[in-house]
C-alpha positions as CSV (number, residue, x, y, z in Angstrom):
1,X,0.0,0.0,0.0
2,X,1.4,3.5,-0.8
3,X,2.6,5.6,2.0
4,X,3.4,9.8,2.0
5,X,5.5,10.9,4.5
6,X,6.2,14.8,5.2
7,X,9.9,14.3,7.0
8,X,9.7,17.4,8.8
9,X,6.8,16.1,10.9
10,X,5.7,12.7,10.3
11,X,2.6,13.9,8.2
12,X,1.0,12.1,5.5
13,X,-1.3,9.4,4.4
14,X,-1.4,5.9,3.6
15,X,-3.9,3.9,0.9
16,X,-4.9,2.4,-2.1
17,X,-5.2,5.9,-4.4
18,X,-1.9,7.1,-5.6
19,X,-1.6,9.8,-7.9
20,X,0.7,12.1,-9.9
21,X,-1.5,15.2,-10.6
22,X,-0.3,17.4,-13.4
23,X,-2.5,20.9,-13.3
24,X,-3.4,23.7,-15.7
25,X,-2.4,27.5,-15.4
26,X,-5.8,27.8,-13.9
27,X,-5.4,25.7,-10.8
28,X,-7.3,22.3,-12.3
29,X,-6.7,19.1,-12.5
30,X,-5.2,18.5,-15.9
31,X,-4.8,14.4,-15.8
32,X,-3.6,11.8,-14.2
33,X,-0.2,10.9,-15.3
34,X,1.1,8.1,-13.3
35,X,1.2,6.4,-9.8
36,X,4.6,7.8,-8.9
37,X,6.4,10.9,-7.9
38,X,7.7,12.8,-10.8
39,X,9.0,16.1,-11.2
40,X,6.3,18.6,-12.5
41,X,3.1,16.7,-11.1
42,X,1.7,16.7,-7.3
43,X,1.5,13.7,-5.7
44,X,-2.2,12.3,-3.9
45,X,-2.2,9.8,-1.8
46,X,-5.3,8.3,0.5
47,X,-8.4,6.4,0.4
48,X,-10.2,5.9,-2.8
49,X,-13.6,6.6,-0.8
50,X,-14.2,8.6,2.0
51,X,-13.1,7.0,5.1
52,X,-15.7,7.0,8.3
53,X,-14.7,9.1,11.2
54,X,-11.6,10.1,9.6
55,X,-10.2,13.8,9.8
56,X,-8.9,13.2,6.2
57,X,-9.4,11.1,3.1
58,X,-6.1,11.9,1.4
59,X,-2.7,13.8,1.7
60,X,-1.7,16.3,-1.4
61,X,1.3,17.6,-2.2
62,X,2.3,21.1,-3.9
63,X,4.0,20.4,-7.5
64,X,7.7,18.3,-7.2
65,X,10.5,20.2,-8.0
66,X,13.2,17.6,-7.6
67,X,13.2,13.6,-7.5
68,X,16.1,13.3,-4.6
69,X,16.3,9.5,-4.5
70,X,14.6,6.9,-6.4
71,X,15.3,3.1,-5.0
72,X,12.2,1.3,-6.6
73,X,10.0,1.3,-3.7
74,X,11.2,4.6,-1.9
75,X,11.2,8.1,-3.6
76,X,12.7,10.7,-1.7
77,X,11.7,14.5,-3.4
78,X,11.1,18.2,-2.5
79,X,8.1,19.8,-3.5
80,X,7.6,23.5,-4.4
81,X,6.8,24.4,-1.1
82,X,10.0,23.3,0.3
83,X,9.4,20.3,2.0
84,X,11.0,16.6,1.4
85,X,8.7,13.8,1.3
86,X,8.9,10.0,1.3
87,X,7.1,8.2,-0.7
88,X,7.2,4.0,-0.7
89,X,5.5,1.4,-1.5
């Protein structure tokens, strides 16, 4: 199962949905473009359905600016906001 990790604070999500989101100039969600981090896209991770008596369904990331460490099943990588995440399957 996917996991997102901020590594400043532990933050994140866990879950079947995995997404790389690439957007428009306008803020919207241009497509899908895969199921890992890459540089360009946000990454969504979380439930596919809204979980009961949760505080949150998913974790999103701003856009990745840099892929820091790819081994297969971890990807380490800042995002435009200028955290470091850890993504692994």
């Amino acid at each position: 199962m996917p996991t997102l990790k901020r590594l400043s604070d532990g933050m994140g999500d866990s879950g079947a949905r995995s997404q790389a989101i690439k957007w428009n100039d306008d803020g919207t969600v241009k497509s899908i473009v895969g199921d890992r981090p890459m540089v360009g896209c946000s990454m969504l991770v979380g439930s596919i359905t809204a979980r009961s008596y949760s505080y949150q369904d998913y974790w999103l990331t701003t856009v990745i600016t840099e892929i820091v460490e790819d081994t297969g099943d971890r990807v380490l990588f800042k995002t435009k906001s200028g955290n470091t995440y850890e993504f692994t399957i």
